[in-house]
C-alpha positions in Angstrom: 77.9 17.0 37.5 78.1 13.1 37.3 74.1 12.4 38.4 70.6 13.5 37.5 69.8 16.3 38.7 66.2 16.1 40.6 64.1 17.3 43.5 61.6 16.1 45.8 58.1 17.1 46.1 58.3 18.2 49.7 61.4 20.3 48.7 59.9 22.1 45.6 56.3 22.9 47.6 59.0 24.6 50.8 61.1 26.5 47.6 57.6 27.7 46.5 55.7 28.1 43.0 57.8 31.6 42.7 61.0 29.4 43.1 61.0 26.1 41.2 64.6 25.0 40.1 65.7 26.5 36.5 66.9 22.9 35.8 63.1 22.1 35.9 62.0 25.0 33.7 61.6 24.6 30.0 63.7 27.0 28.1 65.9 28.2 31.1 69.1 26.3 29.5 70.6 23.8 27.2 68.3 21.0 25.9 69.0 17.3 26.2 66.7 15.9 23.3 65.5 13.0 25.4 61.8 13.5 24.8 62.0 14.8 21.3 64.2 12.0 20.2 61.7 9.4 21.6 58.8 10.2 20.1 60.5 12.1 17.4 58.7 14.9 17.9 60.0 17.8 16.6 57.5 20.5 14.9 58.0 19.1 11.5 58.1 15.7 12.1 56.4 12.5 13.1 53.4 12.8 15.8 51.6 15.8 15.2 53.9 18.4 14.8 53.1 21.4 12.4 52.8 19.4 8.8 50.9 16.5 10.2 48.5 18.4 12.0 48.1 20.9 9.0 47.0 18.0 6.9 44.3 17.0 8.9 41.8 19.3 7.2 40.6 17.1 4.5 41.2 17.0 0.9 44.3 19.2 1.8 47.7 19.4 0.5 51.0 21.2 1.8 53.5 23.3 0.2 56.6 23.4 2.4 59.2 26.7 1.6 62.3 25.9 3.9 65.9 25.2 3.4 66.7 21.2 2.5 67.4 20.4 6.5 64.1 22.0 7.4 61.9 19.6 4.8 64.1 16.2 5.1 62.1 14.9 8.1 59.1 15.2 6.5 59.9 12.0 4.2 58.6 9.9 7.1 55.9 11.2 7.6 54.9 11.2 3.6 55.5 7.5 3.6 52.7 7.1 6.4 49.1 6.0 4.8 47.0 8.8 3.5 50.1 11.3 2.6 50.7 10.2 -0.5 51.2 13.3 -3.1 50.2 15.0 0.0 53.7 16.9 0.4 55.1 19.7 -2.0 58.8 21.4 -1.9 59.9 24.7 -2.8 63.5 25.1 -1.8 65.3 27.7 -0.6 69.0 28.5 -1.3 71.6 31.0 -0.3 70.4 33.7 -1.7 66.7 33.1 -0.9 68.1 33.2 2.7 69.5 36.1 2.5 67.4 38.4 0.0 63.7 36.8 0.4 63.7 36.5 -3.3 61.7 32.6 -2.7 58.4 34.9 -1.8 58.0 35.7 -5.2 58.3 31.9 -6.3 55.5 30.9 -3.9 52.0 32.0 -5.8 53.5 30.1 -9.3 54.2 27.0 -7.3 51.2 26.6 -5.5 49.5 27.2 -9.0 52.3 24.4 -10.1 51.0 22.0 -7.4 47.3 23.0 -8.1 47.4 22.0 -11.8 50.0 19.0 -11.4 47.2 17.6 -8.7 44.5 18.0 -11.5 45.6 16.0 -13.9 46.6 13.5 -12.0 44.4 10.8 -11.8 42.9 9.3 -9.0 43.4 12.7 -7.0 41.8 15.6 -7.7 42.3 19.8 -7.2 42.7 19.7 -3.5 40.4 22.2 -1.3 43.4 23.6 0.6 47.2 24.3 -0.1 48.6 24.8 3.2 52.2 26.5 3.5 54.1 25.2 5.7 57.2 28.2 6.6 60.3 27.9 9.1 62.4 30.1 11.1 63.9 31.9 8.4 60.6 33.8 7.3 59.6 34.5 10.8 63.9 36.6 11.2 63.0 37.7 7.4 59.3 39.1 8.7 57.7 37.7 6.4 54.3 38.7 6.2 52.8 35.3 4.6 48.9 36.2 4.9 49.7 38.8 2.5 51.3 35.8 0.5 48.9 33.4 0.5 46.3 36.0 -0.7 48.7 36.2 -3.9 48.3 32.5 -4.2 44.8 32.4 -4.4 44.6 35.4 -7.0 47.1 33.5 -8.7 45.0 30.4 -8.4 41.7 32.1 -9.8 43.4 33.2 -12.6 44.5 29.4 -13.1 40.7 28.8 -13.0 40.9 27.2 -9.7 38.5 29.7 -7.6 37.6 27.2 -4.7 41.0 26.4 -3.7 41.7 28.0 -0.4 45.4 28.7 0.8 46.7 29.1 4.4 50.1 29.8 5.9 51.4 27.3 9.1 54.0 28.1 11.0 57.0 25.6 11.7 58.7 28.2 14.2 60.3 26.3 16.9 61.6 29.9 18.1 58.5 30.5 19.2 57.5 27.3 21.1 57.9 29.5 24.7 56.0 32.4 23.0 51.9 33.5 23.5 51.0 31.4 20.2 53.7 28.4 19.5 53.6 26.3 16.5 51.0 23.8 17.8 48.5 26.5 19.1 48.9 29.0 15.8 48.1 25.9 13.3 44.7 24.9 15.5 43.8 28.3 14.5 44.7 28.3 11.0 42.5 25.1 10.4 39.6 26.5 11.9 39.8 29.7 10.1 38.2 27.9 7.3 35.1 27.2 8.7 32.2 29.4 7.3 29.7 31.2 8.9 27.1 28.8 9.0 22.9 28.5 10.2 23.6 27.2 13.3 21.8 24.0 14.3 21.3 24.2 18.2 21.5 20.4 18.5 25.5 19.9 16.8 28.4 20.3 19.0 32.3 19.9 18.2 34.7 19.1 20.4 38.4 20.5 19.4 41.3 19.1 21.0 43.6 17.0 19.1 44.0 16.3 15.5 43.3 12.8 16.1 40.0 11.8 17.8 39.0 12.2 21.6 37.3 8.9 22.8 35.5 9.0 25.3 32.1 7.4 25.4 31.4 9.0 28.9 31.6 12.7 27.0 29.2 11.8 23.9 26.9 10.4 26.7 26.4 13.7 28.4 25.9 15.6 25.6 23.6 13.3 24.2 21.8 13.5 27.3 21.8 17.0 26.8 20.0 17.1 23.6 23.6 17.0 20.8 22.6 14.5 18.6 25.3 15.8 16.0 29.0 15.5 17.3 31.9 16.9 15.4 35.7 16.5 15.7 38.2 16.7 12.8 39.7 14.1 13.5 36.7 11.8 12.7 36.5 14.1 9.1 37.5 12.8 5.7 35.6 15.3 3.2 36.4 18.7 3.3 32.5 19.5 2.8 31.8 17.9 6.2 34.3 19.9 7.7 32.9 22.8 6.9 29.7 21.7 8.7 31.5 22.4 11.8 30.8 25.9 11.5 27.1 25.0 11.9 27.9 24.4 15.3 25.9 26.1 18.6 28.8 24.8 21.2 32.7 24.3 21.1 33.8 21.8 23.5 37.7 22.8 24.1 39.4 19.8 25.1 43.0 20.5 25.4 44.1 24.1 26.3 46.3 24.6 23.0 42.8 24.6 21.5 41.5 28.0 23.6 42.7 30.4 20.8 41.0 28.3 18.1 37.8 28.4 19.6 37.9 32.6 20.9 38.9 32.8 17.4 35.5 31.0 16.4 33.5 32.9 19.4 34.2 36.2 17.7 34.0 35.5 14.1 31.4 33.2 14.1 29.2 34.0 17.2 30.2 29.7 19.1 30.8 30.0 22.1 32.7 27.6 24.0 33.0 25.3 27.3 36.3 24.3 28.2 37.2 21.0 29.6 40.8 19.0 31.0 41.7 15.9 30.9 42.2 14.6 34.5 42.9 11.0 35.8 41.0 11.5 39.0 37.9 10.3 39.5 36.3 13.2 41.9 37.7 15.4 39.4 35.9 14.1 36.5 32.7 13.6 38.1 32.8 17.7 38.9 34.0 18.5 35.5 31.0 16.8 34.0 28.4 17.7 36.9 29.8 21.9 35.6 29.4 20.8 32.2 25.3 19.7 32.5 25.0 22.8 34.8 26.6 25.1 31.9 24.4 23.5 29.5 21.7 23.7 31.7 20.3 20.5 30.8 22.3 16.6 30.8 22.2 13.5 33.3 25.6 12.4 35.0 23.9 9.4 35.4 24.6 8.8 31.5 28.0 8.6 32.3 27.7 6.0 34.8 28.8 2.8 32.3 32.3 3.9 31.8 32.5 5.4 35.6 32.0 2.0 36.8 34.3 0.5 34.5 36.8 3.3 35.8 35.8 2.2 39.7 36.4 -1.4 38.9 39.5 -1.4 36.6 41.2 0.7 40.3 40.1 -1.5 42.1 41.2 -4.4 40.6 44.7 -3.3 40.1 44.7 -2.3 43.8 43.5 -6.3 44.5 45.8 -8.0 42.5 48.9 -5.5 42.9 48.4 -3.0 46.0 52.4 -2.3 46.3 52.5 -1.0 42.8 54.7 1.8 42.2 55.1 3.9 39.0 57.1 6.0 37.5 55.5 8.7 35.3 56.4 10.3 32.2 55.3 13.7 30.5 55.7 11.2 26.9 52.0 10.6 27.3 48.6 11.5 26.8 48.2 13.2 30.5 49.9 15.6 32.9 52.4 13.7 34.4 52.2 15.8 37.5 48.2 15.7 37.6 48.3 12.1 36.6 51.2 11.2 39.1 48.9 12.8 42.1 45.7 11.1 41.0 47.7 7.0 41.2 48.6 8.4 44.5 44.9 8.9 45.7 44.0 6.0 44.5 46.6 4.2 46.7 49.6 3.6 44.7 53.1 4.8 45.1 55.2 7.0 42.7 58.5 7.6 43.0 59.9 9.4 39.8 57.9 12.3 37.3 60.0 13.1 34.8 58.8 16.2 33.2 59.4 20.4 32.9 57.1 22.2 35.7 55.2 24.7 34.5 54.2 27.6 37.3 50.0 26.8 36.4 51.0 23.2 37.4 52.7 24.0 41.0 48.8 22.8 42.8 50.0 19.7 41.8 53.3 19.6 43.2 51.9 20.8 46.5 49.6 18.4 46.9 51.7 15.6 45.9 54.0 16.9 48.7 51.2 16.5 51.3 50.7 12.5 50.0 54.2 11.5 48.9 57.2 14.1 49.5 59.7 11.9 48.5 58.7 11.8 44.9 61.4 13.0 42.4 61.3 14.7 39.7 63.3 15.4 36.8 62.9 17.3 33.8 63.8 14.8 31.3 65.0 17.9 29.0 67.9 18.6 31.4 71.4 17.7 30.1 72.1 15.6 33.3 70.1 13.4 32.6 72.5 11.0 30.5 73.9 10.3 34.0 70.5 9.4 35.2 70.6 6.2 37.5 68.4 3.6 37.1 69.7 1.8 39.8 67.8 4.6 42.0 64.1 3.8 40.9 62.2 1.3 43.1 59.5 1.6 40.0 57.6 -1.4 39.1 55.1 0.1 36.0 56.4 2.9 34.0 53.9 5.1 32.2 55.2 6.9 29.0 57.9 6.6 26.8 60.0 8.1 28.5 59.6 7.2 31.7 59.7 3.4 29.9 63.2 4.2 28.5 64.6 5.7 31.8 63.6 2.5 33.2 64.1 -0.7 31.1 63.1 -3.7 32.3 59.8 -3.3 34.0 56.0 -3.5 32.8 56.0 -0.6 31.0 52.4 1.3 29.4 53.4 3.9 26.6 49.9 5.5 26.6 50.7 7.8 23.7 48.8 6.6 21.0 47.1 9.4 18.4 43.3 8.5 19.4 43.2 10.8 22.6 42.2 9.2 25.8 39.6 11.3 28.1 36.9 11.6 31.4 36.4 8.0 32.6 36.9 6.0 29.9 40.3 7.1 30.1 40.7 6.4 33.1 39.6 3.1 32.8 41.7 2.0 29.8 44.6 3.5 31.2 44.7 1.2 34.8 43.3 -1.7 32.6 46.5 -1.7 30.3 48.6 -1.5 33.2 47.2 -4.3 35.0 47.4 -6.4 31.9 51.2 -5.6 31.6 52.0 -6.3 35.3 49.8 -9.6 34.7 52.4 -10.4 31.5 55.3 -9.3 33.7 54.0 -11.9 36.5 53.3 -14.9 34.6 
């Protein structure tokens, strides 16, 4: 095939949730690397893929057990500020493939890394050794709780009691599984939290590994009586981390955080709200109108600073630009889909998503193909797209990286940066940093 291969909304709502296209499925067929190579994003690598999320618990350090191709992309992300003698390496050869013998090797070099960190100066013995595993221990089996228990005997022996050690998993083969990579090592951070006295007036909020801004958020749960609100990504000392065990309420802010916090409902009795980040403005106004109802206390009207930065900033862009059309990206901090049908009900045009469908997504598909049927979309991990056209898109403003590479020479808004964007405040950055590039683009 010598072209993109893509679909409208109005044809994928009349083919039906049960029958989207396999060459808009993730995981049905070959992968072109288009997204991954972008943001180079693979589990291991830059972004927050297994190691770097790992390492957000603080005072931490990582042990990686993998063959040399699995740890080489990890000397990027060691260069980056804060991972310095951050990153350990215990290779594995042939026969360590083949026979497991490496297993044995791990509890002395933890104890290695433990000591070599305490006599070094301006470091310290680190809280937590996190080991970070590939592919080949999950074929092998390998049963690495039972390992990382033999580090920390080996480590009290050593004299190093406090020292906690975790496994992560860096198992792309399970990335289409119940718990892939990115949900598995949310729940191996917060299985170091300790049951706590709870204070009824602290709250976290777990999402990313970065931190969620949104002023809008805080407000309501000020307004609600949390005075004390926690997110890791804020978090430089290990002892204040632990403080988020203390916690009376989870706030779950991106969906690969749900098994993190059931894990923390049932061990340690906090229970959870779960919100999603949405571009539309209705849509957030309900979400935080549940939220103060499940709370049973909070005033919307505390959000009403960033909600009427979030009316203006729309409404400016629709002034100064009302034939705007965008093209949408999944290389961003949103749903493309949900974010593709909010710019549509706000007035503007889109005519190309580029992004896998997901079934639990197909509301948004259908209700794009009720406002704008001739959409397109493409699944930017398809193999046709190398022949994709740009000659094709009538898009003014592109929105993610990868909607910014498909189409080169227009104003284009990454919106990917860690810091993750949410409620209104989102909102409003967002349409402000477009209308500031289509101002640049103008001039």
């Amino acid at each position: 095939m010598n072209r993109a291969v893509s679909y409208t909304a109005g044809e994928l709502a009349v083919s039906g949730r049960d029958n989207i296209p396999s060459e808009l499925l993730s995981g049905a067929g070959l992968v072109y690397s288009s997204p991954a190579t972008l943001a180079y994003n693979s589990p291991g690598a830059e972004g927050y893929g297994v190691k770097r999320a790992a390492l957000s618990v603080p005072e931490s350090v990582m042990l990686i057990v993998a063959p040399g191709c699995c740890g080489r992309n990890t000397s990027l992300v060691s260069n980056m500020p804060g991972y310095r003698n951050r990153f350990f390496y215990l290779l594995m050869d042939e026969t360590d493939l083949v026979t497991g013998r490496h297993l044995t090797k791990v509890p002395e070099a933890v104890s290695e890394v433990v000591s070599f960190l305490d006599g070094l100066e301006g470091t310290g013995v680190p809280k937590a050794v996190m080991i970070c595993i590939t592919c080949v221990d999950a074929l092998l089996g390998t049963d690495m709780e039972r390992v990382a228990r033999s580090c920390e005997t080996a480590l009290r022996e050593a004299g190093y009691k406090d020292t906690r050690v975790k496994p992560c998993y860096m198992y792309a083969l399970t990335r289409e599984g119940n718990r892939p990579p990115m949900v598995h090592v949310r729940q191996t951070i917060y299985s170091l939290l300790p049951e706590c006295r709870k204070d009824p007036q602290a709250v976290n909020i777990l999402g990313s590994f970065a931190p969620t801004r949104s002023d809008d958020l805080v407000s309501i749960l000020n307004s609600a009586g949390y005075k004390t609100i926690r997110q890791l990504g804020d978090i430089t000392a290990y002892d204040e981390f632990m403080k988020m065990g203390e916690a009376s309420l989870n706030i779950v802010t991106n969906p690969e955080a749900r098994a993190a916090a059931e894990d923390l409902r049932v061990r340690l009795n906090i229970p959870y709200v779960e919100l999603t980040r949405v571009y539309d403005a209705e849509k957030i106004d309900r979400q935080y109108r549940s939220l103060i109802k499940a709370l049973g206390a909070g005033d919307i009207n505390s959000a009403e600073e960033q909600r009427d930065r979030a009316r203006s900033a729309a409404e400016k862009l629709r002034q100064q630009f009302p034939e705007t059309v965008f093209a949408v990206g999944s290389c961003c901090n949103a749903d493309a889909l949900e974010l593709s049908l909010s710019l549509v009900r706000m007035g503007f045009k889109v005519s190309e998503i580029y992004t896998a469908i997901d079934p639990a997504q197909f509301v948004y598909v259908r209700k794009l193909a009720e406002l704008s049927g001739n959409t397109r979309i493409y699944c930017n991990m398809e193999p046709t797209m190398i022949n994709y056209d740009v000659s094709a898109s009538c898009a003014h403003v592109s929105v993610g990286k990868d909607a910014g590479y498909y189409n080169p020479g227009i104003a284009g808004v990454s919106w990917n940066s860690d810091v993750q964007p949410f409620g209104y405040q989102g909102l409003a950055d967002l349409l402000t940093q477009v209308y500031d590039r289509l101002r640049e683009e103008h001039r």
